[in-house]
N, C-alpha and C positions, 0 to 999 in steps of 0.2 A: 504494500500500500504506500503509496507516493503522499505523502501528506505536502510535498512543497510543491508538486501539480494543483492539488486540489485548491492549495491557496492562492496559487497563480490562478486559476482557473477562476476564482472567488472575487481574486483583486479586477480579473480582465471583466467581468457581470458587473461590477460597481462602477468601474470606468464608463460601461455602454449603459449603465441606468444614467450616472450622471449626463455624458453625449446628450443619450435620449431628450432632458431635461431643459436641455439647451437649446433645442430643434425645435423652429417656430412653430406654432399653435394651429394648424389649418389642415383641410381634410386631406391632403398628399402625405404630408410630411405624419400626421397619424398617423396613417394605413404602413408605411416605410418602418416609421419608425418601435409601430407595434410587432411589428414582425421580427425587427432587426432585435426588439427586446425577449421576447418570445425565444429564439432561436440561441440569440449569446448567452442565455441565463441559463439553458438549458445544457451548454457544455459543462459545465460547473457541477450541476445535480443529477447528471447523469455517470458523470466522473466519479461521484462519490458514490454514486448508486455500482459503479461496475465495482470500484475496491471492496464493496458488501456483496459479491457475487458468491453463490452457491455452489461455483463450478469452476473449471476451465472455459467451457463452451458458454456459459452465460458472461462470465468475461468479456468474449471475444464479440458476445451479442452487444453488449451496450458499450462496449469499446468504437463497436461501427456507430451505434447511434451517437457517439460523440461525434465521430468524424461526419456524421450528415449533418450536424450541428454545426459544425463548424466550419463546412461548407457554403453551408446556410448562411451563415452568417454573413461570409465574406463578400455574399451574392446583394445583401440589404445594405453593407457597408457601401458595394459599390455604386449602387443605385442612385446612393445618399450625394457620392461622391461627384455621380458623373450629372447629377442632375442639381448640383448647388444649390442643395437643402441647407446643410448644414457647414459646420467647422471645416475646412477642408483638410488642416493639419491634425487637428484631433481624429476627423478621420482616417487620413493616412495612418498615422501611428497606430489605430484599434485593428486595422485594416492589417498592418505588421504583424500587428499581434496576434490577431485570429490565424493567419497566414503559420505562422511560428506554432502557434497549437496544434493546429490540423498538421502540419510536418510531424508533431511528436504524438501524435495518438492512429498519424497513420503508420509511423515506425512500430509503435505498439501492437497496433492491430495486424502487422504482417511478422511481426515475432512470436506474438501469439499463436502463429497458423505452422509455425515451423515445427 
């Protein structure tokens, strides 16, 4: 169990609440940025949902639902990005970061499989 993931994973949710918070008030930037919240929050609790796993193979189940998570994610950031909604720098850097996540849960996820 990775507790310095999970925290990462916890500190990267708090960042994309705050973002969110900051993203103007109107029905586009809603619809973006419920999703974008939706989706990053979920790498986090899903993370800690796989370390309470019952198995190997249930591992490897919510280890994937990370990585769609955080796919996900990177798909709302861009959206955010290319459609100046929001921060463009704060974007970038969440945009890094989910980028960085999804690299270390897709390593996981094909370590898992070996």
């Amino acid at each position: 169990m990775d507790k310095d993931l999970e925290q990462r994973t916890k500190r990267f949710a708090l960042s994309v609440i705050e973002f969110v918070a900051s993203l103007p008030q109107d029905r586009t930037a809603d619809v973006v940025a419920g999703q974008l919240l939706r989706s990053a929050t979920s790498i986090g609790a899903n993370y800690r949902e796989a370390n309470r796993a019952v198995s190997r193979a249930d591992f490897a189940n919510k280890v994937g639902t990370v990585q769609k998570e955080a796919a996900e994610t990177q798909y709302w950031i861009e959206l955010i990005v290319e459609s100046r909604i929001g921060d463009h720098s704060v974007a970038s850097n969440l945009h890094k970061e989910s980028s960085e996540l999804l690299a270390i849960f897709t390593t996981i996820g094909r370590k898992i499989k070996e």
